[in-house]
C-alpha positions in Angstrom: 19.6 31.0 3.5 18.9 29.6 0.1 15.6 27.6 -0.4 14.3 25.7 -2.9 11.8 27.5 -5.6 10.2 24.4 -5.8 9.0 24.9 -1.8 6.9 27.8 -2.5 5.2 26.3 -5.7 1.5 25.8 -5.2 1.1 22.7 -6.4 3.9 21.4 -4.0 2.3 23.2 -1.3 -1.1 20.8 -2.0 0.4 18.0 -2.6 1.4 18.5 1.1 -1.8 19.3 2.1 -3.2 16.3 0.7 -0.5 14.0 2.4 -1.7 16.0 5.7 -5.5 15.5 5.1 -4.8 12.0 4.0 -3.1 11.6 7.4 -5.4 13.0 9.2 -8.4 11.2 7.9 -6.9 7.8 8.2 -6.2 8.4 11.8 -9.7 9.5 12.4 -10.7 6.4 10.6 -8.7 4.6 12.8 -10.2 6.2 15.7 -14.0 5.7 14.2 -13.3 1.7 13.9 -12.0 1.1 17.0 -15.6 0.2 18.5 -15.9 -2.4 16.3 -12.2 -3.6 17.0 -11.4 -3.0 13.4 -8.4 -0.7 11.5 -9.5 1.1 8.7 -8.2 -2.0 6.2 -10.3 -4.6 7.9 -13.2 -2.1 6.9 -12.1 -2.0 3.5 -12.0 -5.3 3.0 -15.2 -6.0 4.7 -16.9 -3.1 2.2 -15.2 -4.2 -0.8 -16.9 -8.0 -0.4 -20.4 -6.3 0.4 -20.1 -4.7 -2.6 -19.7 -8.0 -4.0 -21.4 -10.8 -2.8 -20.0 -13.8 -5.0 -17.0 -12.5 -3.2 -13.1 -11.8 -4.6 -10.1 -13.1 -4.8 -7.5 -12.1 -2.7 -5.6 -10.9 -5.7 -8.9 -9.0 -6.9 -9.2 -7.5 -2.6 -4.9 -6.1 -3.2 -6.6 -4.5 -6.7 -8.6 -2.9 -5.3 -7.6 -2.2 -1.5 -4.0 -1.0 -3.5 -1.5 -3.2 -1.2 0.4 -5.9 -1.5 -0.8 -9.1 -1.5 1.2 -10.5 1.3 -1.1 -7.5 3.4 -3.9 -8.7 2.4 -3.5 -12.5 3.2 -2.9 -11.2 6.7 -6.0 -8.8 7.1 -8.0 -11.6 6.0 -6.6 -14.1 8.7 -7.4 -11.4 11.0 -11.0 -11.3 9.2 -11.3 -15.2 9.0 -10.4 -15.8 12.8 -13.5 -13.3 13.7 -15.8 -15.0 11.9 -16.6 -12.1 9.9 -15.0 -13.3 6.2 -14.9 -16.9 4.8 -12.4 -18.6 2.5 -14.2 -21.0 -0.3 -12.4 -22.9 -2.7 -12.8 -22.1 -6.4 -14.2 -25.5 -7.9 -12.7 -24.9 -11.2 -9.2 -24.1 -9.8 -7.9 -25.9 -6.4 -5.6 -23.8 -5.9 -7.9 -20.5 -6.0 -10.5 -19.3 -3.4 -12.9 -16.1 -3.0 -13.2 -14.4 -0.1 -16.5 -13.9 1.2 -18.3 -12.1 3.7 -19.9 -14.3 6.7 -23.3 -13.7 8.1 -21.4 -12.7 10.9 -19.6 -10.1 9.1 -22.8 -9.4 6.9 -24.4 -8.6 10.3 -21.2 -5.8 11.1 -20.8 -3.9 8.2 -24.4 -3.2 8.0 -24.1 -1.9 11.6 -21.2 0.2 10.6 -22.0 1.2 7.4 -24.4 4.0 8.1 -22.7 5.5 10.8 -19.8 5.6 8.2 -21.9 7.0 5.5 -22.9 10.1 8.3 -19.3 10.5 9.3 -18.2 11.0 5.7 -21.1 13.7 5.3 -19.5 15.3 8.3 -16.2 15.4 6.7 -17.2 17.1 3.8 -19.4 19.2 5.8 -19.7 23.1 4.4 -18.6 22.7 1.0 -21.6 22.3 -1.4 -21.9 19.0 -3.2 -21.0 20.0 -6.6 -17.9 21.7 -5.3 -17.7 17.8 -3.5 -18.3 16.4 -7.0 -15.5 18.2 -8.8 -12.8 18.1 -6.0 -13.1 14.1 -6.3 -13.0 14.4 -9.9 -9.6 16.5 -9.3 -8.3 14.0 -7.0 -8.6 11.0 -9.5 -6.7 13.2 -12.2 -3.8 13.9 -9.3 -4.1 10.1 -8.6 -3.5 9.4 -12.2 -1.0 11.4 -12.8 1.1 10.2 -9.7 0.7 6.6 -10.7 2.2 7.9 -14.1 5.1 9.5 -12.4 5.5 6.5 -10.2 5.4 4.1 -13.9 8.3 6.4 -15.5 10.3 6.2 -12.2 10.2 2.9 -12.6 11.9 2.7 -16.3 
């Protein structure tokens, strides 16, 4: 049987293990939310405008959320029909609007929000923080290098 050298590289074999624990932590995430009748998306978007209170646009929310923008008109339908986000108009620009964060959804996230904050400690639970610290710091290099690779598959 003839197999691939690239199969027993190492750094093939994490970048399957990331794509695993990816998986895996979305699903729990999924999971985690469902008390609230949220996905893990509606969460980011309802963190994302916490963080900012003047609110974002929903070109700003795919920025940052990384999806299309399409997605994220319907995650904030979703949102808006709750009750939990608000759509105002942009005075100097009819045609633009900020998403913002109801009372409602004010009210929700800061339920949530420490609960997530314990979950996420239990996730990383056993390795020491610094060894936390330099893992992320590792991650944001692999991310950057993938959205290089992604750029030049592009051209």
């Amino acid at each position: 049987m003839r197999t691939n050298r690239g199969e027993s590289s190492p750094r093939y074999r994490a970048l399957l293990q990331l794509l695993r624990t990816a998986d895996t932590v979305w699903d729990a995430s999924r999971g985690f939310f469902e008390r609230w009748d949220l996905g893990p998306s509606q969460f980011n978007v309802l963190n994302l405008l916490h963080l900012e209170p003047a609110g974002l646009s929903q070109s700003e929310l795919g920025r940052q959320l990384i999806m299309h923008r399409s997605n994220v008109t319907g995650l904030v339908d979703r949102l808006e029909k709750r009750g939990l986000v608000a759509r105002q108009d942009v005075a100097a620009d009819r045609r633009a609007y900020r998403v913002v964060l109801t009372a409602a959804g004010t009210k929700l996230i800061r339920e949530i929000l420490p609960r997530y904050y314990e979950g996420a400690e239990r996730v990383w639970a056993g390795l020491p923080p610094e060894r936390v610290r330099q893992l992320a710091a590792e991650l944001a290099s692999v991310a950057e290098n993938a959205r290089r690779v992604a750029t030049a598959n592009k051209s």
